[in-house]
C-alpha positions in Angstrom: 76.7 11.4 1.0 74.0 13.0 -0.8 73.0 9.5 -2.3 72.4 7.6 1.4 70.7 10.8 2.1 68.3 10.3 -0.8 68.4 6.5 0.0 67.1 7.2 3.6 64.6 9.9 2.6 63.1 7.5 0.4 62.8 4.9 3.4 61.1 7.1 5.3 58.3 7.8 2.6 57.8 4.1 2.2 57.3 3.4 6.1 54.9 6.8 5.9 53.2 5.1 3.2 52.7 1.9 4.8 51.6 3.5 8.1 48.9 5.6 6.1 48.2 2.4 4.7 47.8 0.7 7.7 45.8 3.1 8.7 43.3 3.4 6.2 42.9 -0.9 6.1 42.0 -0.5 10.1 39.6 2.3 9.8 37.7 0.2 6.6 38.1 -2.9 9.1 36.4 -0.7 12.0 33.4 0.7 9.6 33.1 -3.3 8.4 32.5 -4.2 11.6 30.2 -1.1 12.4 27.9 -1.8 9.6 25.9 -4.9 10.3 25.3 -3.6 13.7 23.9 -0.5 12.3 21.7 -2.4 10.0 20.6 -4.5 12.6 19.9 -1.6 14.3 17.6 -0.1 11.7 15.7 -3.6 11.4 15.0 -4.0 15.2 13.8 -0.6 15.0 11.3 -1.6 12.3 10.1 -4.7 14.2 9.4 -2.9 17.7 7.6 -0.6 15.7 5.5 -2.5 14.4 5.2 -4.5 18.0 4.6 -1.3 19.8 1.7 -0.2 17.3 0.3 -3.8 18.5 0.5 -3.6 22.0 -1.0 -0.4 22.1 -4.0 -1.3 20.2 -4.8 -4.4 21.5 -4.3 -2.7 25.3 -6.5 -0.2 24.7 -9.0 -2.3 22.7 -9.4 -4.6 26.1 -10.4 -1.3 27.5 -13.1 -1.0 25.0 -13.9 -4.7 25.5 -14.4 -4.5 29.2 -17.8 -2.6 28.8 -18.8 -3.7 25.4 -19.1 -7.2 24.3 -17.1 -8.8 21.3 -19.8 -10.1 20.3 -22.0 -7.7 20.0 -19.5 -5.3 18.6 -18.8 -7.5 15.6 -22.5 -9.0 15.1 -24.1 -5.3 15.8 -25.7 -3.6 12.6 -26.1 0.5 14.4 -23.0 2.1 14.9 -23.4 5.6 16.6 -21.3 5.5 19.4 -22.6 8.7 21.2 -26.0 6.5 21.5 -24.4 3.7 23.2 -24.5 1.8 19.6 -21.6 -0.4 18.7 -22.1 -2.5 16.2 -19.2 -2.0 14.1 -20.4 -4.0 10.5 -21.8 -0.3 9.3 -18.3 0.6 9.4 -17.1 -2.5 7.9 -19.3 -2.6 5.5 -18.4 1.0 4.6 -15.3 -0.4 3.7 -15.8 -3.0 2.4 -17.8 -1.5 -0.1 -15.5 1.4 -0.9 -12.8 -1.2 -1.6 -14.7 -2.8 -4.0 -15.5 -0.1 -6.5 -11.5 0.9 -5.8 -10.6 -2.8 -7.4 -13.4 -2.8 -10.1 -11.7 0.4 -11.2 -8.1 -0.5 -10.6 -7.2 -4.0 -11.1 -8.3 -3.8 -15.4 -7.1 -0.4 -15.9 -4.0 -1.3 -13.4 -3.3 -4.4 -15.3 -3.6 -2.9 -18.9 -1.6 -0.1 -18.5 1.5 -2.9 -17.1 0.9 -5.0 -20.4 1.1 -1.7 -22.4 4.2 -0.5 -20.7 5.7 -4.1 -20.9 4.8 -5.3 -23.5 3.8 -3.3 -26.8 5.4 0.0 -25.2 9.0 1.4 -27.1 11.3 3.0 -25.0 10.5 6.4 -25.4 6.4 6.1 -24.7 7.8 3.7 -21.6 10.1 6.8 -20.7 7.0 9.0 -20.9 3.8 7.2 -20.0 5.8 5.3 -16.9 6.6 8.8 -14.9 3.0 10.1 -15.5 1.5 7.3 -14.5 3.6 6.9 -11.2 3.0 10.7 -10.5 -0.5 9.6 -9.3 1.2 7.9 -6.2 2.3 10.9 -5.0 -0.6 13.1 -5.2 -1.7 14.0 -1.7 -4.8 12.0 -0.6 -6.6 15.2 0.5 -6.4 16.5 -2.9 -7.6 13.5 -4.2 -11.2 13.8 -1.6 -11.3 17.0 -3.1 -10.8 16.1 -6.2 -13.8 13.7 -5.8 -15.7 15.8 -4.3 -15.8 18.9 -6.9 -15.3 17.2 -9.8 -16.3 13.2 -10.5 -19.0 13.5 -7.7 -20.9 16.4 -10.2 -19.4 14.1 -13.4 -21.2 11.5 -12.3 -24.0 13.8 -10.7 -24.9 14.0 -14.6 -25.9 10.4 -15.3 -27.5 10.0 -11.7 -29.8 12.8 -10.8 -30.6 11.5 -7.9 -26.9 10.6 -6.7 -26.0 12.9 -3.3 -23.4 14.9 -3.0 -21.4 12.2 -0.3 -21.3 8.7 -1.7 -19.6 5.6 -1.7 -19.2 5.7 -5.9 -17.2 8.9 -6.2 -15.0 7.6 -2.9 -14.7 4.5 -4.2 -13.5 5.7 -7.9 -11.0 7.9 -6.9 -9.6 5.7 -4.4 -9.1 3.3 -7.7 -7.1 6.0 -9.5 -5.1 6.0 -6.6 -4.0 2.6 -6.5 -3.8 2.4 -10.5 -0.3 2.9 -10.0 0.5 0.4 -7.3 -1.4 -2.8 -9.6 0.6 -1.4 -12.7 3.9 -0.8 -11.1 4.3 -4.2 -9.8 2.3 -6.1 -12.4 4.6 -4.9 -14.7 7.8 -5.6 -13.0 6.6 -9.0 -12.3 5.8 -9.0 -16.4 9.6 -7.8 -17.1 10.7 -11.0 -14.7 9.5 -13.4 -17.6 12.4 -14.6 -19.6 12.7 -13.4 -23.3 12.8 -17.3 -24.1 9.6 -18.0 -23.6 8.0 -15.3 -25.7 10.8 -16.3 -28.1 9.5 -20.3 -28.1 5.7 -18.6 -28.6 6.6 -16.8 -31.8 8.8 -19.7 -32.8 5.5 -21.7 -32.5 3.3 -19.3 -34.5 1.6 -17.4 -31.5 0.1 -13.8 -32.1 1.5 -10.9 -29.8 -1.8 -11.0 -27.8 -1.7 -15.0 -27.9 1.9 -14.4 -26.2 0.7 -12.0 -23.6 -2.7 -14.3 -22.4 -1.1 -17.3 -22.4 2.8 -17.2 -22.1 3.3 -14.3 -20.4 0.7 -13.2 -17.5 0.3 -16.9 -16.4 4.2 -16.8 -15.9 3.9 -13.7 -13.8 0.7 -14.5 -12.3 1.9 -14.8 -8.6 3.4 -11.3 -9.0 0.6 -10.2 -10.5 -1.7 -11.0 -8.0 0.2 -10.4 -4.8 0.4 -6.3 -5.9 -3.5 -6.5 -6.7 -3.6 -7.9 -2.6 -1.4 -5.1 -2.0 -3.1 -2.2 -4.5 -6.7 -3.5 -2.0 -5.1 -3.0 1.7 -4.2 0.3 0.7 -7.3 1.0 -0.2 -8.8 -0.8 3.2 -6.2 2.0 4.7 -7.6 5.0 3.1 -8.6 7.9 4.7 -8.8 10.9 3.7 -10.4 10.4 0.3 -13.2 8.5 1.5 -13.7 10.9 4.7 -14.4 14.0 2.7 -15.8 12.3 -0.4 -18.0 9.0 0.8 -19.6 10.9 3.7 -19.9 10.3 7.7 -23.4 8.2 8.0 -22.7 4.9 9.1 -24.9 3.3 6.7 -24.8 -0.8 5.9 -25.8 -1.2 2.5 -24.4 -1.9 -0.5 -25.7 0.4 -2.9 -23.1 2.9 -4.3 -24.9 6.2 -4.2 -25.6 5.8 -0.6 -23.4 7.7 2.5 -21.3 5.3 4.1 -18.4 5.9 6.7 -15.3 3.5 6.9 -13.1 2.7 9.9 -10.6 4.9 8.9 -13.7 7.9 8.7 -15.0 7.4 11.7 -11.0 7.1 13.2 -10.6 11.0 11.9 -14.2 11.7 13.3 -13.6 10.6 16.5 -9.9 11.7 17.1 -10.6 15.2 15.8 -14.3 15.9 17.5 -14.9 15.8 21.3 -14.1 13.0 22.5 -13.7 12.1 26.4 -10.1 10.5 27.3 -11.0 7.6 29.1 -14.4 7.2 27.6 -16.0 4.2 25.9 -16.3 6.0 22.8 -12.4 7.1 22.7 -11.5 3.0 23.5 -13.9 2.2 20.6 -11.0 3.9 18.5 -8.7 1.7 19.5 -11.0 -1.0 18.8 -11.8 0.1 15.1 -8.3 0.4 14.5 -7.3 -3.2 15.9 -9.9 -4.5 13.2 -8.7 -2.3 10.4 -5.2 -3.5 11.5 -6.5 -7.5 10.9 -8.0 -6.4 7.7 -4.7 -5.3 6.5 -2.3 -7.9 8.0 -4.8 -11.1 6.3 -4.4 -8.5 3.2 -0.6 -9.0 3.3 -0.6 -12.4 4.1 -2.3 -13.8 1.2 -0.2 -12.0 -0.7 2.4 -13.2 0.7 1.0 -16.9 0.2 0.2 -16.4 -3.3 3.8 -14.8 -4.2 5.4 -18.3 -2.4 2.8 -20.8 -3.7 2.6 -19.7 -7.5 5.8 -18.3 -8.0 7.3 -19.8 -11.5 11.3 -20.4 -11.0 13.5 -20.2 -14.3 
């Protein structure tokens, strides 16, 4: 008796177990069936981003369009919108400028700092330097303009009497530091992609460390190497705040570094934070700044993206 109850007890808690079983297998098949959707989801959320952030510039910049011409908007060389002056190229030329003195600073110091880390570095200076270094990227950009603005603009005050207090050299540097990070991150990872075997078939050959590093090493990472110095120079087309409080607000075409320039990202904050008319001319001329910063960065990306397909080494 006691043994077919036993016998029948333990039945039931294998057809519990099964059912629980059961169960569980039909609630993983649910959430496998749940999750591509939701990834989907997040990726068609990215895309009509983007494709809202398009349409809304480019229908607001034919507002703009309608009372000024294209061509004298890109061909103009006076930008002061609140005289009826839209020729944009001050403010391209602004930043232009800004992001040349950013690459001068970053791309060597960038690129030096990922052969350090990846290739003379041990692991514990990697475990230090590497941290420090990225801390940079995530410095606010307001403390950066202020940064420039107190400190490197007086630095440099000291071998350029003459240098004002807004200028396109101190904007430009600190923008640079900025992007140190971005060039050495992703130089270096590219750096790490090289396989051991070819530094190993260098040495084999009687090749130096440095010999290694010039001529085995960044020509096999060059692809990667160059797209993050394409991507370390549209963020710093994209920079705002440093260059608005340190570079100044005087739309100023020139080239010479101790000058007050504005960018398009300057006059952007100028505009959207001063009085400006809904409706006007001069609050569609945001739109239409915007629309050419937003070319400036999407050529940016696709370069990169060119130069990361067309020189990418395969091993």
């Amino acid at each position: 008796m006691d043994k077919s109850l036993q016998s029948g007890g333990n039945r039931l808690n294998v057809q519990q177990m099964i059912e629980q079983r059961k169960q569980k297998t039909s609630f993983g098949e649910r959430i496998e069936k749940i999750i591509p959707w939701f990834l989907l989801l997040c990726a068609v959320v990215s895309v009509l981003t983007t494709v809202g952030i398009l349409f809304t510039l480019l229908r607001e910049s034919v507002g703009f369009f309608s009372d000024v011409s294209l061509v004298d908007f890109y061909t103009g060389t006076s930008w002061s919108p609140w005289s009826g002056e839209y020729g944009v190229a001050p403010l391209i030329g602004g930043t232009l400028l800004i992001t040349l003195i950013a690459t001068v600073v970053a791309v060597p110091l960038g690129l030096m700092s990922a052969i350090f880390l990846s290739e003379y570095a041990n692991d514990k200076a990697r475990r230090v330097i590497k941290p420090v270094l990225e801390v940079l990227a995530g410095i606010p950009t307001v403390v950066y303009g202020y940064f420039a603005l107190t400190f490197v603009t007086p630095m440099f005050q000291s071998f350029i009497p003459d240098l004002g207090i807004f200028n396109a050299l101190s904007g430009g540097f600190v923008v640079g530091i900025m992007i140190i990070p971005m060039v050495a991150s992703l130089s270096e990872d590219a750096m790490n992609s090289v396989p051991n075997a070819l530094r190993e078939g260098a040495y084999g050959l009687g090749a130096t460390k440095l010999e290694v590093v010039f001529k085995v090493v960044l020509p096999a990472a060059f692809s990667g190497i160059v797209a993050s110095i394409v991507l370390a120079i549209s963020r710093a087309i994209g920079e705002t705040m440093i260059v608005t409080i340190a570079a100044g607000a005087t739309p100023n075409l020139t080239m010479d570094p101790t000058q007050s320039i504005q960018t398009m990202t300057a006059f952007i904050v100028q505009a959207a934070t001063g009085d400006t008319t809904f409706g006007s001319t001069i609050y569609y001329s945001l739109y239409a700044v915007g629309m050419t910063l937003f070319v400036f960065t999407l050529i940016m990306n696709l370069i990169a993206q060119y130069i990361s397909r067309r020189f990418r080494e395969e091993y």
